[in-house]
C-alpha angles and dihedrals in degrees: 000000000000110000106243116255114242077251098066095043099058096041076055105062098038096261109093090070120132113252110236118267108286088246095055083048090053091051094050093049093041091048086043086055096049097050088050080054099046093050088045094055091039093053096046094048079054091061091034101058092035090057099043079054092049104041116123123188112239124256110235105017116172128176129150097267134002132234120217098192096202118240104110139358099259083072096057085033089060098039094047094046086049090058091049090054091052087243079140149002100258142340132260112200096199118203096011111170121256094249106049126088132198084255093062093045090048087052096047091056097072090277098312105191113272094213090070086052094052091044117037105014137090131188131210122200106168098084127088098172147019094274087054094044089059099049079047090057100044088055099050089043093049090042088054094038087233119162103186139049144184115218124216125189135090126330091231095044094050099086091060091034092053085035090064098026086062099044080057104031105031097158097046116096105237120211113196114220100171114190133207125239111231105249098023112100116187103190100091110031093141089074101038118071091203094064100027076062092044094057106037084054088059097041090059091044090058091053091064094037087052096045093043121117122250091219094052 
């Protein structure tokens, strides 16, 4: 009998078989890539959301000054109620509108005491988002030599809000105290498209916010 080419033996025993095209090869990697991604982002938009639903402020925060980011009342409410409470030394209101006045706000919060206002409370009116927010707040903190700093808005605003605070403040210690928007229930954002799109917007936004260069 003929003796059996290297070929053959080879074909024989399953490894003699012709590797796909390179470009097939390509798809397949590059398919492969975009399902590990989208798992990925799937996965982290899950905990995300979960954690946003589940976040509780703490008790007895204290730092040495506190940060109202603007966007509803529930956020002023909470900062203004915390330095009441002696939780810090004074207030920043960040991304306050030109025309308003710490008269107005107290007003607005069923008659807070403008004393308070005059006293204890700043207002920022330079930022007109939460990257400027964040510049507004670095300045304040570094004008005042604070170190420490407790943090009021949204719950589901507070991962972008702590994402952009730390690229400007790195040295501050941040305490989340997220807030909740009357009307706006969390909870259940899986079943209610206003706030599954809330949330995915955000989350979105934090990825950028998160990714973002420093220097940029």
């Amino acid at each position: 009998m003929a003796r059996q080419s290297l070929t053959e033996k080879l074909e024989a025993r399953g490894m003699g078989r012709r590797r796909p095209p390179l470009g097939r090869r390509l798809v397949r990697s590059i398919v492969f890539g975009a399902a590990i991604l989208c798992v990925f982002f799937v996965g982290g938009f899950l905990i995300f959301a979960q954690q946003i639903a589940s976040a509780r402020p703490p008790a007895y925060p204290r730092a040495d000054a506190i940060v109202a980011l603007t966007g509803g009342s529930a956020r002023i409410e909470g900062g203004v109620e915390l330095l009441q409470q002696g939780a810090g030394k004074r207030l920043l209101i960040s991304g306050v509108y030109a025309q308003n006045n710490k008269q107005s706000i107290a007003a607005a919060l069923s008659g807070e005491s403008e004393d308070l206002f005059r006293c204890c409370v700043d207002l920022g009116k330079t930022a007109r988002d939460t990257r400027g927010n964040a510049e507004e707040t670095r300045d304040w903190a570094r004008l005042h030599g604070y170190t420490s700093l407790i943090i009021v808005t949204s719950a589901y605003h507070m991962p972008r809000s702590i994402a952009e605070l730390k690229r400007e403040l790195p040295g501050v210690r941040l305490v989340p105290y997220p807030v909740r928007r009357p009307g706006l229930d969390l909870g259940d954002w899986a079943q209610r498209k206003e706030v599954f799109r809330i949330l995915f917007e955000e989350y979105l936004k934090f990825i950028v916010a998160f990714i973002r260069p420093a220097s940029s």
